[in-house]
N, C-alpha and C positions, 0 to 999 in steps of 0.2 A: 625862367626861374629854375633855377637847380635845387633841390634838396636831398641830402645824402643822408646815408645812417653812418657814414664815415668819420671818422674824426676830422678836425679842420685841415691839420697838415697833411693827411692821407689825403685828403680831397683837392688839397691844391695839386698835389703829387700828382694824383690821375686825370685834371684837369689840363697837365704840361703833358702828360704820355700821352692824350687823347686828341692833343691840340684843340683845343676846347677854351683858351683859355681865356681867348677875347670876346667871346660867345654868351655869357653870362653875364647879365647886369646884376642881377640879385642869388643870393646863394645861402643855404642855411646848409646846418650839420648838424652830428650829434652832440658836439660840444655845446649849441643853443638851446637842447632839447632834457628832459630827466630820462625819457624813457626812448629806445629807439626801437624801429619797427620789429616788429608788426604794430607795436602801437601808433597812433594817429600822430602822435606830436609832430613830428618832421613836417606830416604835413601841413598840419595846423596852424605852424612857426611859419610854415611858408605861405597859406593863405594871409594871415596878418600880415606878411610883409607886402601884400600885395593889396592890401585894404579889404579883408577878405571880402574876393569876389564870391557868387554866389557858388554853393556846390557843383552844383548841373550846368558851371560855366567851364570846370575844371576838367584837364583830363591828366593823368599822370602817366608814363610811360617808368615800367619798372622790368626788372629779368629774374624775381625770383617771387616765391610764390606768397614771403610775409610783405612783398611791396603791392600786391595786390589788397590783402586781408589791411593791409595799412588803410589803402586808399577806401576800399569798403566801410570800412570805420568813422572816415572821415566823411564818408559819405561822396565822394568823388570817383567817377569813371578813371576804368585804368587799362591802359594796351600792354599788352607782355610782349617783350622781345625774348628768343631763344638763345643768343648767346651767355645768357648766365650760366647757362646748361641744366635749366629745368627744364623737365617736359611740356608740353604743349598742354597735354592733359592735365596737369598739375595747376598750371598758370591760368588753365579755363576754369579749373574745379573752385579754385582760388578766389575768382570773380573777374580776369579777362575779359573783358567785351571783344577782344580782336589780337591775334598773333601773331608777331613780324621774325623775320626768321633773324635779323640786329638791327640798329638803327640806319644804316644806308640801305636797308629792302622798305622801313617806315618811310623814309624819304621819297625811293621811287614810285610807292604805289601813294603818297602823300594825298593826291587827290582823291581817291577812292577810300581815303581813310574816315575813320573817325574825326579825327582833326578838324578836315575840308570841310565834315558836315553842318558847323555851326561855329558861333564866332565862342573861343575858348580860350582861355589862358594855362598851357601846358603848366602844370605844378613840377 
């Protein structure tokens, strides 16, 4: 599941630059949403799409510090990556459980992650 605070076309955009694009069966934005993060909605819109699963089944992987304060909201676990170019400290202060330096260092250390440790459905 993908949920962005992007707008839809933005999102399909950085979806083709990231080659990501076959990678997503489900996807929400800000254009599904009234209010976009820090507030919960994105996430929210994307639990529903997903029958909402339980919170403490979710974990979201975000890179800046209102996608943590988002997921906290909604009550869902969140990994910070560094390439948004927030600090570590920020993204822990935030509510981080775990920091990845982007998504191919989450990948390599994937089994040591958060992820591995229980069955989840990435939001």
């Amino acid at each position: 599941m993908l949920a962005s605070s992007a707008k839809g076309a933005e999102l399909k955009k950085y979806k083709q630059i990231a080659h990501i694009d076959d990678l997503t069966q489900y996807e929400t934005s800000s254009d599904d949403v009234d209010r976009s993060k820090p507030s919960p909605d994105v996430i929210e819109k994307a639990m529903a799409t997903l029958n909402n699963p339980l919170p403490e089944t979710v974990i979201m992987v975000g890179d800046t510090p209102w996608d943590m304060i988002a997921a906290s909201t909604a009550e869902v676990q969140s990994i910070g990556v560094l390439c948004g170019g927030f600090p570590e400290s920020e993204l822990r202060s935030a509510g981080a459980i775990a920091i990845y330096r982007d998504p191919a260092d989450l990948l390599a250390q994937f089994r040591h992650s958060a992820l591995s440790d229980k069955e989840v459905r990435a939001a």
